[in-house]
C-alpha angles and dihedrals in degrees: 000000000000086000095052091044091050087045084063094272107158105184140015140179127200128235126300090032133191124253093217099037095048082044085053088049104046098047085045084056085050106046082048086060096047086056101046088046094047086049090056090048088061095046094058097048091053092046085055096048088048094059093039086062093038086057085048099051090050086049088068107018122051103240101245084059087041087058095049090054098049088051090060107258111159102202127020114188115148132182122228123203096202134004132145120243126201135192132199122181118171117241121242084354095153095046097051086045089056088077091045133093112230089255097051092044089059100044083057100046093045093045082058100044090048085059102052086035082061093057100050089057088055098046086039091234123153109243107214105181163347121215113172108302102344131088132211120200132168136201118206104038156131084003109030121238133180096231103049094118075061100049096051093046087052084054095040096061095036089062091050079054103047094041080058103044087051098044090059083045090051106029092223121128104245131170138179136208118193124178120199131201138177123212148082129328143176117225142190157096126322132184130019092228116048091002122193141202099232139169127230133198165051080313112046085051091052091049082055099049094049093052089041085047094044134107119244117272088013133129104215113187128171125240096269093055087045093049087054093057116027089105092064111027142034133260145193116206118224097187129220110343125174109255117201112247090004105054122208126022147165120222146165145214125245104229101172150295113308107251 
């Protein structure tokens, strides 16, 4: 009897047993099952529900700031000598989306943004947001690395790429601007409902100018971007141009990757 019960026996009787009393036990065993099946039903389940948050979560929030989170910080707020901002508005967007139906406005928004969401998992950037027609992305955060001016420029002329490759798919006539700057920021979470990962900063509004100042199809990037990257890729120069809120500036324009 002790070997049976060490081999997960959970009940016994003893010879010559009783009829009621083997029927009570056995529907006792399998009430027991039904419990611990419908336990790990639950469990599962639970299990399931738990990741599909946790893929929710990392679809706001980038993982090492998820993580944060989950481990009870209140305010997370962090300071960055030194990232890379970009960015990217679509030329003559509402008035392309004037001869389009809602649906078809969002596929196409959507087929544009997959792409570019594409490109920042394989530069390992930190996408921060989309408004309108318009997309933010940053190199250097929320874990810092050396080559995140690189990284940007590698995105930058993809997407020139990839507007253009979609344009000629979808005959439709789409641009792009995208404005890039190099400096400090100040990062963190925002909200309690509908909460979001944003940068703040001298920076981040200077990355803005140079893409609202900026020309279709073109790559504009200040002096200290360009600064970051002149050893590798190529650059014309567009000279002092008056900058809203910043006066005068000298950029350049980011051309390719130096053979």
């Amino acid at each position: 009897i002790v070997r049976c019960i060490e081999l997960g026996a959970e009940d016994y009787l003893s010879k010559p047993f009783n009829p009621v009393l083997l029927k009570a036990r056995i529907n006792a065993c399998l009430e027991k099952k039904r419990l611990r099946d419908q336990e790990q039903a639950y469990l599962k389940r639970l299990a399931e529900e738990q990741e599909k948050s946790e893929r929710l979560l990392l679809n706001i929030l980038p993982a090492p700031i998820a993580q944060r989170l989950k481990q009870g910080e209140k305010t997370i707020a962090d300071s960055f000598s030194e990232v890379t901002v970009l960015f990217g508005d679509l030329v003559g967007f509402t008035k392309l989306s004037a001869n389009l139906s809602p649906a078809e406005l969002v596929e196409l928004l959507n087929m544009i943004f997959s792409r570019f969401d594409e490109l920042a998992e394989k530069y390992g950037l930190e996408k921060i947001k989309t408004i309108g027609d318009a997309y933010m992305i940053v190199g250097g955060l929320p874990t810092p690395r050396e080559d995140h001016a690189e990284a940007i420029a590698e995105m930058a002329l993809d997407m020139l790429h990839q507007i253009k490759e979609i344009s000629e798919q979808q005959g439709k006539p789409l641009q792009i601007r995208i404005g890039i700057n190099t400096g400090a920021v100040e990062a963190g979470v925002i909200g309690t409902k509908k909460f979001a990962y944003d940068l703040w900063g001298d920076t981040v509004n200077t990355a803005h100018r140079m893409e609202s100042h900026g020309i279709p199809g073109v790559i504009q990037v200040t002096e200290d971007t360009y600064n970051c990257l002149a050893n590798k890729y190529t650059f014309q120069e567009r000279g002092m141009i008056e900058i809203k809120g910043k006066g005068m500036m000298r950029t350049y324009l980011l051309v390719g990757r130096k053979e």
